[in-house]
N, C-alpha and C positions, 0 to 999 in steps of 0.2 A: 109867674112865668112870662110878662106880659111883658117885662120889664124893658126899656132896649138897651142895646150895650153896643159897644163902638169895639169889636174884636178883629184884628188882620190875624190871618192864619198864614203861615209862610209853608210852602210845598218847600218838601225837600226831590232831590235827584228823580228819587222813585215814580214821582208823582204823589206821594201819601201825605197828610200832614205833618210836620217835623213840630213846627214851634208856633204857639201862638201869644201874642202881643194885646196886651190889655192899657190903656190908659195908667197914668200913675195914679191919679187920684182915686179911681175904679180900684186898684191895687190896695193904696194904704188903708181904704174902708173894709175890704173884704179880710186884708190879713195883720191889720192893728191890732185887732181882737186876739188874731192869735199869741196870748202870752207864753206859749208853752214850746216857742221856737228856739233853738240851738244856733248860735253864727255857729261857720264854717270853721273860724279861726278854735273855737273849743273843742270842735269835734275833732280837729288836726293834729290839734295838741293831743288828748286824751288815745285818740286812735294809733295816730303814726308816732307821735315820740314819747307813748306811754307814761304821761302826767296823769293823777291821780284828778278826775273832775272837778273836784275845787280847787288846787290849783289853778289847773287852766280857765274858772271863770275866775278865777281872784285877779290872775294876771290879764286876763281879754279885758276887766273893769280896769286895772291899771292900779291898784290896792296892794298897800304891805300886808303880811302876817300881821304889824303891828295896830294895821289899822282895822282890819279887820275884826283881831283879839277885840281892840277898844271897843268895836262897836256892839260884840257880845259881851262884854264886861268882863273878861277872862284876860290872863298873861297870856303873850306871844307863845311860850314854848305848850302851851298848854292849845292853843289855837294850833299849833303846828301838828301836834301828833292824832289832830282832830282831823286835820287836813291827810295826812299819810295813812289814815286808818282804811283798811278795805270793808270795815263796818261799822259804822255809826248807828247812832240809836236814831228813833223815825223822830224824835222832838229833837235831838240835835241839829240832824238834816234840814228839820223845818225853821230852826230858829238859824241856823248858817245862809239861808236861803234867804230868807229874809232880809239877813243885814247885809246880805250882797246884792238886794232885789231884785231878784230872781224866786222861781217856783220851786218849791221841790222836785216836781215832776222836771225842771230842766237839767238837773243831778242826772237822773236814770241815762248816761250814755254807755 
C-alpha cells in the first residue's frame, strides 16, 4: 500500500470526483494481465446487431469461416453451423477459443 502512484482526479461540475487519469504505462501493467476483456466493437456487434459471439470475435480478428475451419481442421460449412449454434459443447467452445486466441470465458457475452 506504500506504493506511489502519479493519479489526477478530475472534479466534475458537482464538485465530486468524475474521472480519474492514471499513467499509461501504470495502466498496461495493471490491465495486461487482464485476458478476459471484451473490445467494445464485440460487444456491439453481439448486443445491438444481434451476431451470434463468434461471429463477432471471428470478424473484430479480421478471419474467414475458412480460415478459422482450417485452424480447427474442420470444413467451412461445418465451422459455420458451429458458429450459428446457440449451443456448443464446453470443448468445442474451448478448442474455437483457442484458434481465435481468445478465452472461453470471452465467449460468455
Amino acid at each position: 500500500m506504500n506504493e506511489p502512484t502519479n493519479l489526477q482526479t478530475i472534479v466534475g461540475a458537482d464538485g465530486k470526483p468524475a474521472f480519474v487519469v492514471i499513467p499509461y504505462g501504470d495502466y498496461l501493467t495493471r490491465f495486461a494481465q487482464a485476458a478476459d476483456l471484451i473490445p467494445h466493437a464485440v460487444v456491439r456487434r453481439v448486443l445491438i446487431d444481434d451476431v451470434p459471439p463468434l461471429r463477432a470475435w471471428r470478424e473484430h480478428l479480421g478471419l474467414t469461416q475458412a480460415e478459422v475451419a482450417a485452424r480447427l481442421g474442420i470444413s467451412q460449412p461445418a465451422y459455420a453451423q458451429q458458429e450459428n449454434s446457440a449451443r456448443l459443447r464446453k470443448t468445442s467452445r474451448a478448442r474455437i477459443a483457442a484458434a481465435l486466441g481468445i478465452t472461453a470465458a470471452q465467449l460468455d457475452i
